[in-house]
C-alpha positions in Angstrom: 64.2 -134.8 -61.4 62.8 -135.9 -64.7 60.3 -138.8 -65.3 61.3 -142.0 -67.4 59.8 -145.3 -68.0 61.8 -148.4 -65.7 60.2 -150.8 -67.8 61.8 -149.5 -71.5 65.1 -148.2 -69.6 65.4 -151.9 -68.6 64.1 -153.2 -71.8 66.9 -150.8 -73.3 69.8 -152.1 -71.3 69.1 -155.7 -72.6 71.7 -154.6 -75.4 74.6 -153.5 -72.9 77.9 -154.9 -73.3 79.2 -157.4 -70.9 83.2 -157.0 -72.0 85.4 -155.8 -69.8 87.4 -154.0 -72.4 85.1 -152.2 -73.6 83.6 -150.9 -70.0 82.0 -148.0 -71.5 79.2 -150.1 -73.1 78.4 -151.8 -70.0 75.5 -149.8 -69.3 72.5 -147.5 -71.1 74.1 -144.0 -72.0 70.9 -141.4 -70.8 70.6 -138.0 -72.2 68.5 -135.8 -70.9 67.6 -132.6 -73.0 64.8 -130.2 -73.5 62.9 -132.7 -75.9 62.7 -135.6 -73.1 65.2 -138.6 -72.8 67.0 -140.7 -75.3 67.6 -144.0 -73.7 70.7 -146.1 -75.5 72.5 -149.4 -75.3 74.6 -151.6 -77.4 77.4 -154.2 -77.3 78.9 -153.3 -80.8 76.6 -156.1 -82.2 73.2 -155.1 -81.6 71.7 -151.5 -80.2 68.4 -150.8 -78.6 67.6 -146.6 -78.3 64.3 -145.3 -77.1 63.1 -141.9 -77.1 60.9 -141.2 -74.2 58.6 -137.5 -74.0 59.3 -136.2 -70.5 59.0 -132.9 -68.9 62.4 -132.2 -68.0 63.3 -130.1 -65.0 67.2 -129.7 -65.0 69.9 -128.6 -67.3 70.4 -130.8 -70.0 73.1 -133.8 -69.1 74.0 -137.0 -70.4 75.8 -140.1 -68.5 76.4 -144.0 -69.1 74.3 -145.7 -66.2 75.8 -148.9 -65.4 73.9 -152.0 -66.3 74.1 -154.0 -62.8 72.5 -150.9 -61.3 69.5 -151.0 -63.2 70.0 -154.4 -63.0 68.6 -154.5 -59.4 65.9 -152.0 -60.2 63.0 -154.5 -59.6 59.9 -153.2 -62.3 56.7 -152.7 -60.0 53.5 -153.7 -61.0 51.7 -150.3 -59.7 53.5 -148.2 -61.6 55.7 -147.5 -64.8 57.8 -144.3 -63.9 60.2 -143.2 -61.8 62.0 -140.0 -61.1 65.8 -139.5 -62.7 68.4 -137.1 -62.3 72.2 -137.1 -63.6 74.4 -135.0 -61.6 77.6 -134.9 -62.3 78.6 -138.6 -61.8 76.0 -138.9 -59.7 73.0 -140.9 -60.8 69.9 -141.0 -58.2 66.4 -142.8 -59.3 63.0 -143.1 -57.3 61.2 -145.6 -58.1 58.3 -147.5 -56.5 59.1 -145.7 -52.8 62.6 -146.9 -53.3 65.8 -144.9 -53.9 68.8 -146.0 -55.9 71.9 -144.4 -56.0 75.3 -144.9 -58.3 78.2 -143.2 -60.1 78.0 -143.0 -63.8 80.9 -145.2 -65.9 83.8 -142.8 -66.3 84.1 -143.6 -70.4 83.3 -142.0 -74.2 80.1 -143.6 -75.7 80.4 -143.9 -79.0 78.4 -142.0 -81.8 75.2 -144.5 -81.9 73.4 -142.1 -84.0 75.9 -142.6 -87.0 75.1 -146.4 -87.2 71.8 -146.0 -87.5 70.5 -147.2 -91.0 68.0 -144.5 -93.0 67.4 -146.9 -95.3 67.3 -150.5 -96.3 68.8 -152.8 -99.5 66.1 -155.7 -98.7 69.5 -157.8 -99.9 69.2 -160.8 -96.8 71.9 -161.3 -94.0 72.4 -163.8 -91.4 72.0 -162.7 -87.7 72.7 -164.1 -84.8 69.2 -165.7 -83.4 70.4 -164.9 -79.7 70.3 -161.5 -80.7 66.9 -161.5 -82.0 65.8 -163.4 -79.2 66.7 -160.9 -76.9 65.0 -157.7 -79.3 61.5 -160.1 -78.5 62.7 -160.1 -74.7 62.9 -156.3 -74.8 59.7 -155.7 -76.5 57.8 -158.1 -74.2 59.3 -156.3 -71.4 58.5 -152.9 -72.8 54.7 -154.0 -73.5 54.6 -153.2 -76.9 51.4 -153.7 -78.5 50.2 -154.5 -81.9 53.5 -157.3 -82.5 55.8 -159.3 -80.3 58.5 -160.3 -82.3 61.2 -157.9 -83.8 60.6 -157.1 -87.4 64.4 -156.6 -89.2 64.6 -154.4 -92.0 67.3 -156.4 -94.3 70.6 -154.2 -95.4 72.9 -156.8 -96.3 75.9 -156.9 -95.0 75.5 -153.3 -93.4 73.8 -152.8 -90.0 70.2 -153.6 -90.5 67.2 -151.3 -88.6 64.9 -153.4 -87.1 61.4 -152.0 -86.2 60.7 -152.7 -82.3 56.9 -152.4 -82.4 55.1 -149.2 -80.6 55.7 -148.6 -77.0 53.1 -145.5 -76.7 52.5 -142.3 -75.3 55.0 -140.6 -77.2 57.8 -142.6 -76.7 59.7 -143.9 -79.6 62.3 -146.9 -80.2 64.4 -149.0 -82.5 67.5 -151.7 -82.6 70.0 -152.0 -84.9 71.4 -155.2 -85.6 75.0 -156.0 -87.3 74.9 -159.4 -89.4 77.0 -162.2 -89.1 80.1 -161.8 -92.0 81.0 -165.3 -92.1 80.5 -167.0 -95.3 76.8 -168.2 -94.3 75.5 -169.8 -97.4 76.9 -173.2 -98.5 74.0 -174.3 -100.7 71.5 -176.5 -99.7 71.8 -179.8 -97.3 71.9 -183.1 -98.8 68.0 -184.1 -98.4 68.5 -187.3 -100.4 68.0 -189.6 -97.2 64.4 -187.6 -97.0 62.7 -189.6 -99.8 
């Protein structure tokens, strides 16, 4: 079994799907490797990833966790970590002198790693503030330090990176964020019946 942190795999999964088409995003894809876990959730609007350091003690293995599972992982104050392992489509966590137990979601997760800006225009976009809301929800949850709300690094009208804060001890995140298209900008609002 392999460490990771509850409190950023459940900050993670805040960006999970909800559709029912698109079952495969309903949950935070875990890869387990040699260089410790990459933690990984989106809804096709908005992705969290988070790469945590961990000593890894089983072969390398990667599975979509579904999001109502960690859903009724409840974080405990005492301590941050719990015990993973991916078997198959089996999915066992110990956590807090509980066990839980699931299947992994039978599906393709899409290649996150190609959406993932290197580089920003600075050219502004709108986003959806429900969105960013929910990038500060994460972070509080995650107990970053040193910032609380979601920093976005503009790309206009291509996904934008936006800089999560630091979560510490060799662990490593970011979201991506995909801006509204709609026409936003209509010029400014009659502010004649100010004077």
């Amino acid at each position: 079994m392999t460490q990771v942190n509850i409190k950023i795999l459940k900050s993670v999964a805040i960006a999970a799907g909800k559709e029912i088409t698109r079952y495969y995003l309903n949950g935070v894809q875990i890869e387990i490797g040699s260089a410790g876990i990459v933690l990984v959730a989106t809804d096709g609007h908005r992705l969290i990833a988070a790469h945590c350091d961990a000593e890894v003690t089983q072969p390398p293995c990667t599975g979509i966790v579904p999001l109502d599972f960690i859903n009724k992982i409840k974080i405990d104050k005492s301590t941050d970590f719990g015990a993973i392992s991916i078997n198959g489509d089996d999915v066992r966590i110990e956590y807090a002198n509980s066990v839980y137990m699931t299947k992994t979601i039978d599906g393709t997760y899409p290649d996150w790693r190609r959406i993932v800006p290197r580089e920003a225009s600075n050219e502004p976009a709108q986003f959806n503030p429900a969105y960013l809301a929910d990038f500060a929800k994460a972070m509080k949850q995650a107990d970053t330090t040193g910032r609380s709300l979601p920093v976005i690094n503009y790309n206009g009208e291509n996904p934008a990176l936006v800089d999560l804060g630091d979560i510490g001890a060799g662990n490593k995140w970011l979201g991506v964020i995909v801006p509204m298209r709609e026409k936003m900008h209509r010029g400014l609002p009659d502010t004649a019946w100010v004077a």
